[in-house]
C-alpha positions in Angstrom: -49.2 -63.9 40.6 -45.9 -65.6 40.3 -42.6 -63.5 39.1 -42.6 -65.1 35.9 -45.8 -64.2 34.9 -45.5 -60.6 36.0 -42.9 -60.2 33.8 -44.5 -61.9 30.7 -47.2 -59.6 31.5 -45.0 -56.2 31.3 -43.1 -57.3 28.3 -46.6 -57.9 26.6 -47.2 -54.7 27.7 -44.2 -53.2 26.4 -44.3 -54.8 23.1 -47.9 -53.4 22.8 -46.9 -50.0 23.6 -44.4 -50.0 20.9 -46.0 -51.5 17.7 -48.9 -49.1 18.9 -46.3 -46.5 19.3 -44.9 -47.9 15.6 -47.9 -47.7 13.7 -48.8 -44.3 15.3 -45.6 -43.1 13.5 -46.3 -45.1 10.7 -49.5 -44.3 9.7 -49.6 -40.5 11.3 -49.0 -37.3 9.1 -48.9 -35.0 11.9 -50.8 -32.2 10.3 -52.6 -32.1 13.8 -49.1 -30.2 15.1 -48.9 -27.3 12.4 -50.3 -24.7 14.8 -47.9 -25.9 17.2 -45.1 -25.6 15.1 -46.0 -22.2 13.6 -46.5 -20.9 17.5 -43.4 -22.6 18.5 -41.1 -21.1 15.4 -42.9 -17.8 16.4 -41.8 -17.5 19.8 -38.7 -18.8 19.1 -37.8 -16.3 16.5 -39.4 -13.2 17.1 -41.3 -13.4 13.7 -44.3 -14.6 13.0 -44.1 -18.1 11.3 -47.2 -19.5 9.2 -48.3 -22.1 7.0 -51.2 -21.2 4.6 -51.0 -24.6 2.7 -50.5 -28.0 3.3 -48.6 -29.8 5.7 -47.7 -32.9 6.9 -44.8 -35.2 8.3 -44.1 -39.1 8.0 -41.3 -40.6 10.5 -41.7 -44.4 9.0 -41.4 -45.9 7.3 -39.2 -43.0 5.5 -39.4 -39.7 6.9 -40.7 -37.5 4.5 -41.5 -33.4 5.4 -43.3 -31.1 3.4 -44.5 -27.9 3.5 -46.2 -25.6 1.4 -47.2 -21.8 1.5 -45.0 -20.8 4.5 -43.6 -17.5 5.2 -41.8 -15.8 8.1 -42.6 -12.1 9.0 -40.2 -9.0 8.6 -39.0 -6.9 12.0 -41.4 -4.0 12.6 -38.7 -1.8 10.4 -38.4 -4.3 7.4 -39.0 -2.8 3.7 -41.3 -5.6 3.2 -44.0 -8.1 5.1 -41.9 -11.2 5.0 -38.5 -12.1 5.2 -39.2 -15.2 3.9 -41.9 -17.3 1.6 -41.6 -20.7 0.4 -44.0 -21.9 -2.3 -43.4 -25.6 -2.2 -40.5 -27.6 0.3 -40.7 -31.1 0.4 -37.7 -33.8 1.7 -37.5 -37.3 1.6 -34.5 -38.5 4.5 -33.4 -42.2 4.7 -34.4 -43.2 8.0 -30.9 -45.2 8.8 -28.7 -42.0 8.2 -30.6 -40.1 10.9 -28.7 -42.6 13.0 -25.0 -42.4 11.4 -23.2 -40.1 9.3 -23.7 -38.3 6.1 -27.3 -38.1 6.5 -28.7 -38.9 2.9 -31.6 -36.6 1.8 -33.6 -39.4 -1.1 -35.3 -36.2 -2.2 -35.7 -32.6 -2.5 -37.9 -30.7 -3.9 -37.7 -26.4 -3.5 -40.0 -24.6 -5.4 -40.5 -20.6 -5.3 -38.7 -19.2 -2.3 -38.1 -15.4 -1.8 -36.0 -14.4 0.6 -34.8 -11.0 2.0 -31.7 -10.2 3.7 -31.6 -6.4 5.0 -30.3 -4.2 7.0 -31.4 -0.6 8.6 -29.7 2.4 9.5 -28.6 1.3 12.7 -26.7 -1.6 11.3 -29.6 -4.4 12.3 -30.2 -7.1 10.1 -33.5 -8.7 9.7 -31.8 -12.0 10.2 -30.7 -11.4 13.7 -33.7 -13.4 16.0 -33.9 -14.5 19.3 -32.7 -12.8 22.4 -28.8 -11.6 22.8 -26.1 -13.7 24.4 -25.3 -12.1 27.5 -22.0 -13.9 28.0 -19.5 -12.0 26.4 -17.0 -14.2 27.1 -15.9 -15.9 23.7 -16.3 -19.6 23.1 -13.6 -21.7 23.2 -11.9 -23.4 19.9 -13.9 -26.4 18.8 -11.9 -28.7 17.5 -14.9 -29.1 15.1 -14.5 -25.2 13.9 -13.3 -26.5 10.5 -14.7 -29.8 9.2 -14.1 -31.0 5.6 -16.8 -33.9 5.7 -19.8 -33.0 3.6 -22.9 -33.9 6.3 -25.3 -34.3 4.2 -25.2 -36.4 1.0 -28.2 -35.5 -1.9 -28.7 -38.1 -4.1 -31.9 -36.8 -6.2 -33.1 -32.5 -5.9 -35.2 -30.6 -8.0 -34.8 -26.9 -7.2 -36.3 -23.8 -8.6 -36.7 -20.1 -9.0 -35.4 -19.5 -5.5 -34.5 -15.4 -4.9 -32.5 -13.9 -2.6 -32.5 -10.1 -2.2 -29.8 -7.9 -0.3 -31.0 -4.5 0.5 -29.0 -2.2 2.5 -29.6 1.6 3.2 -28.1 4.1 0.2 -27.4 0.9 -1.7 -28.3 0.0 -5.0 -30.4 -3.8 -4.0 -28.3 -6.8 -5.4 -30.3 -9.4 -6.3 -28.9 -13.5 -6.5 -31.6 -15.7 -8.4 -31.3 -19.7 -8.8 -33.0 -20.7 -11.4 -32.8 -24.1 -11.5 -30.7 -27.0 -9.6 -30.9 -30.1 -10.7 -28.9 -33.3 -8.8 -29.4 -37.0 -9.2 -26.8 -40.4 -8.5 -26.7 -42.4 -5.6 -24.2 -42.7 -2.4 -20.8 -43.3 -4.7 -22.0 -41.3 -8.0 -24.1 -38.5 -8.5 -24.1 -35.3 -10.7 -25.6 -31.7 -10.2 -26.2 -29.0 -12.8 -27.2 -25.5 -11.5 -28.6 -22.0 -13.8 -29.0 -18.5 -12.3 -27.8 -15.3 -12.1 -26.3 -12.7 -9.9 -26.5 -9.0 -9.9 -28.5 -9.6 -13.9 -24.8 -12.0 -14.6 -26.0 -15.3 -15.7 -24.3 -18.0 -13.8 -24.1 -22.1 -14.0 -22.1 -24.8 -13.1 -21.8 -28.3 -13.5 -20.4 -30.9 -10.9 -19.9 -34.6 -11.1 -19.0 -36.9 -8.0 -17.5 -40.4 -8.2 -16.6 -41.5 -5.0 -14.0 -38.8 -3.6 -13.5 -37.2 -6.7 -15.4 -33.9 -8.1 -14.9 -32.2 -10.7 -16.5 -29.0 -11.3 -16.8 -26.7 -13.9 -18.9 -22.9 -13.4 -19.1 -19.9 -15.5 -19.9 -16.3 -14.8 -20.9 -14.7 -18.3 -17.8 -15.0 -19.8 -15.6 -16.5 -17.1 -14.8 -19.4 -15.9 -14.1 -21.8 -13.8 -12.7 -25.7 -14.3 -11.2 -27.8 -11.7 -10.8 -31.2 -10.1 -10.7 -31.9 -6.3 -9.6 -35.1 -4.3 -10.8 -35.8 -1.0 -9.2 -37.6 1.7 -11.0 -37.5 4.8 -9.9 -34.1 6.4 -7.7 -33.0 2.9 -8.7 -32.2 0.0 -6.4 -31.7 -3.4 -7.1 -28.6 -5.6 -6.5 -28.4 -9.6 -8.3 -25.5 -10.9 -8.4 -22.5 -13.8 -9.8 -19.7 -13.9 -9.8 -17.8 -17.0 -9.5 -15.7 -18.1 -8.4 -12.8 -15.8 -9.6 -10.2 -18.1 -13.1 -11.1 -17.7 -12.7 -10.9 -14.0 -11.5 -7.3 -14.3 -14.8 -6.1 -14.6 -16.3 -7.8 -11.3 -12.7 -6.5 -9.1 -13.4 -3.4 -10.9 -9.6 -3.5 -12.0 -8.6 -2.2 -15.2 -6.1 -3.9 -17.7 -5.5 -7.6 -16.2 -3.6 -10.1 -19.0 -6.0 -12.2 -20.8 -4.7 -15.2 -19.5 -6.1 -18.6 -17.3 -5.0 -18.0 -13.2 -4.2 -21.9 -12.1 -4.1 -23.1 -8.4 -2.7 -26.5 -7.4 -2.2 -28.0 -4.2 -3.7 -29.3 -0.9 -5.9 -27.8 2.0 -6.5 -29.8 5.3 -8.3 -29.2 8.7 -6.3 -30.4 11.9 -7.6 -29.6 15.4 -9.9 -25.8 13.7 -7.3 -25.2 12.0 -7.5 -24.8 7.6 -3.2 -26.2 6.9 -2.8 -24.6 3.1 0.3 -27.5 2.0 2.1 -25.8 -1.0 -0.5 -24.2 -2.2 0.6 -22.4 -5.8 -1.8 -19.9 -7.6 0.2 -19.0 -11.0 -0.7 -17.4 -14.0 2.0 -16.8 -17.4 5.6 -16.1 -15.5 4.2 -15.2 -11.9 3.9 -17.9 -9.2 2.6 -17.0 -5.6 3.5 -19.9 -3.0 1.8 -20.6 0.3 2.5 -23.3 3.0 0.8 -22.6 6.4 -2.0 -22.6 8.2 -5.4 -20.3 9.2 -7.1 -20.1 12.5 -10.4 -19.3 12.1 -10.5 -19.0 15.8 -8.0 -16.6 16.9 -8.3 -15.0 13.9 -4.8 -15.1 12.7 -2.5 -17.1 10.3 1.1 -18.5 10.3 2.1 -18.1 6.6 5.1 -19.1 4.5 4.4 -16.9 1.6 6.8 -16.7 -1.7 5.8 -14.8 -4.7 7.9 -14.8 -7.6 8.3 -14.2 -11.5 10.6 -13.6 -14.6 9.3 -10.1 -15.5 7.9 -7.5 -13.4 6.2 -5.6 -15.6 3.5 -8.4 -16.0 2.6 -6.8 -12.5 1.8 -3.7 -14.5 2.8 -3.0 -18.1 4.9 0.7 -16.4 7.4 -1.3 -14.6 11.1 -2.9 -15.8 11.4 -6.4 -17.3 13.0 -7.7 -14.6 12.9 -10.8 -12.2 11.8 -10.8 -9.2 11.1 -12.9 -6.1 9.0 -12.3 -2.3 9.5 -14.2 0.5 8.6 -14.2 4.0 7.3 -15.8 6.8 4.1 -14.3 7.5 2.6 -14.3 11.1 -1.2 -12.3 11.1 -3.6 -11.8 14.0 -6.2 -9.4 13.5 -3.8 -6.9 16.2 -0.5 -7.6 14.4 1.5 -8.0 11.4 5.2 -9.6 11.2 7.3 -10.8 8.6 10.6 -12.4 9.5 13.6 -13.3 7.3 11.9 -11.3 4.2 13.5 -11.4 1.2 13.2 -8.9 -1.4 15.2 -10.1 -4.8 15.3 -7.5 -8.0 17.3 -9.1 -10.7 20.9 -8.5 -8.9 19.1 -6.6 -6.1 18.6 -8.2 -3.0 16.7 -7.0 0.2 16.4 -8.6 3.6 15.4 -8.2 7.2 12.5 -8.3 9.6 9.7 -6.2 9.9 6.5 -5.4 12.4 3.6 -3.5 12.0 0.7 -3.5 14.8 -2.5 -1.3 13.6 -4.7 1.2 14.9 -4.9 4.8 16.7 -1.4 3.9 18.0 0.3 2.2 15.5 3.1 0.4 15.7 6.2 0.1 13.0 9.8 -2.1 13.0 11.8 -2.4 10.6 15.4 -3.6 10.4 16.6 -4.0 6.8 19.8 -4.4 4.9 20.9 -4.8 1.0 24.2 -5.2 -0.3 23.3 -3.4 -3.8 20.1 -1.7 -4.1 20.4 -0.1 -7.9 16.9 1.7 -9.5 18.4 2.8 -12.5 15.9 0.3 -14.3 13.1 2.7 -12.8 14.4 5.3 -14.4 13.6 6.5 -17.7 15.7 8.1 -20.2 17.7 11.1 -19.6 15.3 13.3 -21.8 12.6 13.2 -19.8 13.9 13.2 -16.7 15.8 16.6 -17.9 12.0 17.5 -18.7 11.3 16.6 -15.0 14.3 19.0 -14.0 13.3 21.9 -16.0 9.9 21.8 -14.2 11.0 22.1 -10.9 11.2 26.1 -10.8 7.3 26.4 -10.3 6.1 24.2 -7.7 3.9 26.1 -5.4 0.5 24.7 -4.7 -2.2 27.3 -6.3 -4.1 26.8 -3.0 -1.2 27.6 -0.9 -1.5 31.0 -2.5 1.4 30.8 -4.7 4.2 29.8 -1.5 6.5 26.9 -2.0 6.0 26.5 2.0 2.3 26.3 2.0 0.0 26.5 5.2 -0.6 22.7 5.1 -0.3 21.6 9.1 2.1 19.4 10.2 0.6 16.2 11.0 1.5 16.2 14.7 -1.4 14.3 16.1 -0.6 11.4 13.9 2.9 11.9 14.7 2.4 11.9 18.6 0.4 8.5 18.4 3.5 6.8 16.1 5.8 4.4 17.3 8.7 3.9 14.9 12.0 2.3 14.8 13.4 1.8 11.2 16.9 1.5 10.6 18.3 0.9 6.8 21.9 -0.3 5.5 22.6 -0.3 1.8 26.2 -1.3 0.6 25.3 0.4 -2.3 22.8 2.6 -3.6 22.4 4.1 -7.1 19.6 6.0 -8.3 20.6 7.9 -11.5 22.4 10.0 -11.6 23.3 9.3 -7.6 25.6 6.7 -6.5 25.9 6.1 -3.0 28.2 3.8 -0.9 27.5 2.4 2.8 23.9 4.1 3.5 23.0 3.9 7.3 19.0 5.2 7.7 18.1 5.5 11.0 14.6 7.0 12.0 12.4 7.0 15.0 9.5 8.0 16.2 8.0 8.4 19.8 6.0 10.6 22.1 9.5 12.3 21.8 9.6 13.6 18.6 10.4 12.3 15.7 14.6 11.3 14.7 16.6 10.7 11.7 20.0 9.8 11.0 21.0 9.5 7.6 25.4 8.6 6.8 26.5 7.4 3.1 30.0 7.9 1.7 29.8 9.3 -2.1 31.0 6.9 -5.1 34.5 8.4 -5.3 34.9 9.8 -1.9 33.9 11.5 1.1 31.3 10.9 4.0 27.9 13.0 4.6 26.6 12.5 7.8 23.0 14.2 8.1 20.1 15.1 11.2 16.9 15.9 11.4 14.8 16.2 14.7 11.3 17.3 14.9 10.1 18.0 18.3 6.9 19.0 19.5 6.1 21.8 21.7 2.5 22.3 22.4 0.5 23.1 19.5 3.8 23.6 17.9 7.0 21.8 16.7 11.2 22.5 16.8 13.0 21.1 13.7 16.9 20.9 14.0 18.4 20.0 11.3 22.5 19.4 11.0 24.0 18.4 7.8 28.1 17.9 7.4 29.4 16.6 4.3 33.6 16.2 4.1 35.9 15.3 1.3 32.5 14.7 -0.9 33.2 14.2 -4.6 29.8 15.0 -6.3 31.1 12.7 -9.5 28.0 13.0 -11.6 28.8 16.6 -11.8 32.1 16.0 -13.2 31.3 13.3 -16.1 32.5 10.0 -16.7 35.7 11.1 -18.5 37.3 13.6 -15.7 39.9 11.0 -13.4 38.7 10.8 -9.7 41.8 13.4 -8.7 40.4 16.0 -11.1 36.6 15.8 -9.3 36.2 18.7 -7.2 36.2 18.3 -3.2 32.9 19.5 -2.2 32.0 20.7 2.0 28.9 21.5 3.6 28.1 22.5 7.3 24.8 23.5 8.0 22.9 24.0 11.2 19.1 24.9 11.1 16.5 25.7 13.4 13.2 26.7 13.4 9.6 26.5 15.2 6.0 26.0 13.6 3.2 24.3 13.3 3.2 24.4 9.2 5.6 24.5 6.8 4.9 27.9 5.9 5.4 28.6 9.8 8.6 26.8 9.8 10.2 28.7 7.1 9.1 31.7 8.4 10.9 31.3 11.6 14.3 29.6 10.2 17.4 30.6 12.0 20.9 29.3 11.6 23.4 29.1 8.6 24.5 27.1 5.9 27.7 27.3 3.9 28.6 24.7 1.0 32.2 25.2 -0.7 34.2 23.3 -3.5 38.3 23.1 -4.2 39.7 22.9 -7.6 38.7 20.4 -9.9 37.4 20.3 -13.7 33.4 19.7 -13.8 31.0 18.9 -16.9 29.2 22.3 -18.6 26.8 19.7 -20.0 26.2 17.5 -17.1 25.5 21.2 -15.1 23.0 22.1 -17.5 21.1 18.7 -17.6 20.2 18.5 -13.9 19.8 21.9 -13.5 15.7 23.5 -13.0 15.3 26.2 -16.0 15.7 28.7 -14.0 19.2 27.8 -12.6 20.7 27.0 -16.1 19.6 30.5 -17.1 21.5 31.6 -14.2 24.6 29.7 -14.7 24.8 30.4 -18.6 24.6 34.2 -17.6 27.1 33.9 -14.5 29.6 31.6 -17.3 29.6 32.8 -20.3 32.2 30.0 -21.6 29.8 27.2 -20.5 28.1 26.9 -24.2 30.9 26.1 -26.1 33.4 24.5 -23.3 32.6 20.7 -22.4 34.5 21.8 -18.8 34.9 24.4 -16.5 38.2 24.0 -14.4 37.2 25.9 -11.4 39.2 27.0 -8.3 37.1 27.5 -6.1 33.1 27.6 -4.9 32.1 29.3 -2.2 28.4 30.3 -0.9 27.6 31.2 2.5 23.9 32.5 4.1 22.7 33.2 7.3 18.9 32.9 8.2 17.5 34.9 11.2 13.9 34.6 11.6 13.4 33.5 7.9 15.5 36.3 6.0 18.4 35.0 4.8 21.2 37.2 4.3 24.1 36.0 1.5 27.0 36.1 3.6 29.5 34.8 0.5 29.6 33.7 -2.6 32.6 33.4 -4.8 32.9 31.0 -8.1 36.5 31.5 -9.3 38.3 29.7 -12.4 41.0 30.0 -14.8 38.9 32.4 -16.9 36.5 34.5 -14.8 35.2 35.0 -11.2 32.1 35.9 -10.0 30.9 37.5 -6.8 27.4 37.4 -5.6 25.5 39.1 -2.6 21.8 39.7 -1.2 19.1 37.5 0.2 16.7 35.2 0.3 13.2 36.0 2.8 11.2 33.1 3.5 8.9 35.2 5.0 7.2 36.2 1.7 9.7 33.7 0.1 10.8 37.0 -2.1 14.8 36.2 -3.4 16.7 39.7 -4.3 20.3 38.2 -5.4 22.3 40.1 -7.5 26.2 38.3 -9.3 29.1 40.6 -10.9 31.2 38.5 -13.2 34.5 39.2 -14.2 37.6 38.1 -16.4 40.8 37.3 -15.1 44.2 38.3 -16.2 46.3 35.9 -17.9 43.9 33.6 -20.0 43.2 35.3 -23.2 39.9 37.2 -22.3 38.8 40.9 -21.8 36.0 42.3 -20.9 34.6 43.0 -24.0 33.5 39.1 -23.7 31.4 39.6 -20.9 28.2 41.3 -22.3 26.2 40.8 -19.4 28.3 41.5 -15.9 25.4 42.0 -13.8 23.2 39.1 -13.5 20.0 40.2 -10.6 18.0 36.9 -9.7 14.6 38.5 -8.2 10.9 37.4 -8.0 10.0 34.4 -5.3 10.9 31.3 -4.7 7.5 29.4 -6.7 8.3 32.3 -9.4 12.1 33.0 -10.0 13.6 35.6 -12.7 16.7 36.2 -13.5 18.1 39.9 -15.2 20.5 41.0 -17.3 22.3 44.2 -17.7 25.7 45.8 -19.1 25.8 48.4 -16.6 23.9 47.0 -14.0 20.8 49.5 -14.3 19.0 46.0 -13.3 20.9 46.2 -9.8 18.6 47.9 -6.9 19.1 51.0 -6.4 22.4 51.6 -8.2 26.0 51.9 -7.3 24.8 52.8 -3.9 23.2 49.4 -3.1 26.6 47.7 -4.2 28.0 49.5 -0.8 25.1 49.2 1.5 24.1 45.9 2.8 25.9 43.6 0.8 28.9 41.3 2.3 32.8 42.4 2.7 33.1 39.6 -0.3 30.8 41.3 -2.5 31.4 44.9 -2.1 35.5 43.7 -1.4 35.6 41.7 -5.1 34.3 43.9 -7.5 36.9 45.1 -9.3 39.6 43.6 -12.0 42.3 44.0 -10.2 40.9 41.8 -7.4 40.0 39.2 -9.6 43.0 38.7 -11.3 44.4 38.3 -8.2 42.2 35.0 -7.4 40.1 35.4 -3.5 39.9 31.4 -2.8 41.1 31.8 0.4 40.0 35.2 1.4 36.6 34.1 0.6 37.0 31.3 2.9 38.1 33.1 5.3 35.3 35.2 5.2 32.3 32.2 5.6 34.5 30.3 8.1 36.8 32.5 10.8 40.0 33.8 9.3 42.5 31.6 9.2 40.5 28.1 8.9 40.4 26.5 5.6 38.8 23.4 4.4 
């Protein structure tokens, strides 16, 4: 046989072999491979896989698949026998899309599916099939991660009553039902329209598509849902509304949101896995939140410039000031880390900026660097009536459960502290917080396996510096807590009033150095050691302004100590002095002096934090000179007793109130108490004996 002919020959044969081969898949409706398929699905799964009804594929000359009476088996611990059961599935592919892409599906038909996605106790789901992947090592990006093409196009679908069930253990089930789906067109123009429910909320939506425009519209009982989208290969624009907010409350479970339509415009891409949000702005009546970045699905993590802004702050919640306001940061995210670099914080004229750095877990860790020129809270504050109300509350704060101390038993969180890495540091030009003003705050506090550190400077509104440190150290099951406070030249102006000229604002000192050791704050009171003295010079200060931020206790105690204080606007005094010296908790009164123009008083005893008992008694007295006697002062003897969570104060002519008499006026008290307790003392004015006393004779102020 010549060449020629042998290869006539095969091609003859080929040819056969493929119209044979062609009408095969013409004319065949493979119902001859359904045991096959149900073994194959079976083993491949882990489930068994049957088909009770009919079945039968077409490859030409349109494929065509259907399906009926199929259902997939439960793991041996599912709640029911079948995962999965399909009444009716049958699909209609054009054959040339199998080859190119969108495939377009002619027809679908779904008819009575039931499907059940649990979980047991352990955490399984009855989804997971097949064996494990025993490479743990994680995939690398695909460039393909994100994809905005839609790879399948519909043009005709008739779906219906299709069920989903989620059942997890001690949870109520929740139950997702699709009623009906409905979607017909063809390759440049088709429509959808969907009914169902979720959770017993009715739900539908409506979407037309002309070419690569959609617009959809959906409802959830009463809310909704309108919006347009533009697509452009790998972007899409967004123009939506969903309103109004108040009928989303109930699904957040969030009380009080405005009654008003939430709008979001803008444009989301995929480049290389990546989801780029390009100035994407959700807004809704006054409040705008702006985000231009991008989302890696893969990393996870996202590289976010965020702003959020508005013209009143209280639409954030109805409590807060009418103020504007404005966010921004940019906002870098991996599911280890947090940082937000060059934030801005804007209040109306407030203004705060920095960087900050938080990374999560059993070791967390926390940055900050911040900085404000004015940082003013006054509109925070509400009026002086009730936070007088707040004041006069202040004298019983124990905790009933800490058995009535003010220093309860609660333990210091040490572990938590020991795990903390912190380095925060704070500058505010100006700080006010009514009735505080503060000038050049410096806040420095860290944290380490060290102990915890804070340093806290600010200079006062009129003058003076207060420089202030705290140190909490642990030792064991136990922690150290130093703390060193020094205030000079301080002019506490908010006691003074508006009206009383800077040089007429008293000059206010205060040393203290405290230590102590425990492992709860009851503990650490207990074991306080160390002394703290706070004095004033001459200067004029407000009755009123005294008795507004005073606790009720302590205005009691002043209107007894001063009885010129009710109908005086001012005190002009000449002096403050009060000294006391803790060891191991008890604090012993070593001075206390409050001399003006019109009276003096002298004041001894102490204060034990061991049982937190106080046992303070005062002595007023008039001065020569000013037009008073002693027939003015009713009540000399003023005894403050009781605790600290439960304060009383006592008055008596003679002093029957005073412990044990005359004799405990001489036993136990200070040289300035028992030394400045008669008339003739106190006209002579003790200013500077009495600082001689709480500071080593011959140093003054």
């Amino acid at each position: 046989m010549s060449l020629r002919r042998l290869l006539l020959a095969l091609l003859a044969t080929l040819g056969t072999l493929i119209v044979i081969a062609g009408l095969f898949l013409w004319l065949s409706d493979f119902r001859f491979l359904k045991p096959k398929i149900e073994t194959l699905v079976t083993e491949a799964t882990g489930r068994e896989f049957r088909i009770d009804g009919d079945f039968y594929f077409k490859a030409l000359p349109t494929p065509t698949l259907l399906i009926e009476q199929a259902s997939l088996g439960s793991p041996d611990w599912g709640s029911q026998p079948h995962m999965l059961t399909a009444e009716k599935a049958f699909v209609v592919v054009d054959l040339k899309s199998l080859f190119s892409q969108p495939i377009v599906v002619r027809t679908l038909e779904i008819s009575n599916i039931d499907v059940l996605y649990e979980s047991n106790a352990d955490g399984e789901s009855n989804w997971a099939m097949g064996e494990a992947e025993t490479d743990d090592a994680e995939p690398a990006p695909s460039e393909s991660a994100l994809e905005l093409s839609l790879p399948v196009e519909i043009l005709a679908a008739s779906v219906n009553n299709v069920r989903v069930l989620m059942r997890k253990p001690d949870s109520d089930d929740m139950e997702a039902l699709l009623d009906q789906l409905n979607i017909s067109g063809n390759t440049s123009e088709w429509q959808a329209r969907a009914t169902g429910s979720l959770a017993e909320t009715p739900i539908a939506f409506d979407a037309q598509v002309v070419g690569r425009h959609i617009v959809l519209n959906a409802s959830a009982e009463d809310l909704t849902l309108t919006s347009e989208y533009d697509y452009h290969d790998k972007t899409v624009d967004i123009d939506a509304s969903l309103g109004t907010l108040d009928k989303l409350g109930p699904w957040l479970e969030v009380d009080n949101l405005p009654a008003e339509a939430l709008s979001l415009k803008g444009n989301v891409a995929v480049d290389g896995g990546k989801l780029l949000l390009n100035n994407l702005v959700a807004s809704l009546s006054g409040l705008e939140l702006r985000l231009d970045g991008e989302i890696d699905p893969a990393t996870p993590g996202l590289d976010m410039d965020v702003e959020a802004s508005g013209d009143n702050l209280s639409y954030l919640r109805a409590d807060l000031p009418k103020l504007p306001f404005k966010v921004k940061t940019a906002l870098t995210a991996t599911s280890s880390q947090i940082d937000l670099t060059s934030f801005l914080i804007s209040l109306d004229k407030n203004t705060l900026t920095g960087n900050a750095h938080f990374t999560p877990g059993d070791h967390p860790v926390i940055r900050l660097d911040a900085r404000s020129e004015l940082l003013d809270l006054s509109a925070f504050i509400s009026d002086s009536d009730e936070q007088k109300s707040q004041g006069n509350t202040r004298a019983n704060n124990s905790n009933p459960s800490s058995g009535g101390y003010v220093f309860d038993e609660t333990p210091l969180p040490l572990e938590q502290l020991s795990r903390l890495d912190l380095d925060a540091r704070l500058q505010i030009g100006r700080y006010v917080m009514p009735p505080i003003e503060l000038r050049n705050v410096q806040l420095v506090a860290k944290n380490n396996k060290d102990g915890l550190f804070i340093d806290n400077q600010f200079e006062g509104l009129v003058e003076g510096k207060v420089d202030y440190q705290l140190q909490l150290k642990p030792t064991g099951e136990q922690a150290r807590l130093d703390i060193k406070a020094r205030a000079t030249d301080f002019k506490i102006s908010v006691l003074s009033g508006k009206s009383v000229p800077k040089d007429q604002i008293p000059v206010t000192r205060i040393d203290a150095d405290l230590q102590t050791l425990g492992a709860t704050p009851r503990a650490l009171a207990a074991n306080l050691n160390g002394k703290l003295i706070t004095t004033q010079g001459p200067g004029r200060v407000s009755n009123q302004m005294i008795d507004k931020f005073s606790g009720d206790i302590l205005a009691q105690l002043i209107s007894a100590l001063n009885p010129f204080a009710k109908n005086e606007e001012f005190t002009d005094w000449e002096c403050s002095v009060f000294a006391i010296d803790f060891i191991s908790g008890k604090g012993d009164i070593s001075g206390f002096l409050l001399q003006s123009e019109k009276l003096m008083v002298v004041g001894g005893g102490e204060v034990d934090l061991n049982d937190e008992t106080l046992n303070i008694e005062f002595n007023t007295k008039p001065r020569k000179g000013v037009g008073v006697s002693a027939d003015m002062f009713v009540t000399p003897f003023v005894k403050l007793s009781g605790t600290l969570s439960d304060p009383h104060v006592g008055l008596n002519k003679k002093g029957l109130l005073l412990s044990g008499g005359a004799a405990f006026l001489t036993g136990g008290m200070s040289f300035l108490y028992t030394g400045l307790i008669d008339r003739a003392t106190a006209e002579k004015g003790q200013c500077q004996k009495a600082l001689d006393s709480v500071y080593g004779t011959g140093k003054t102020r």
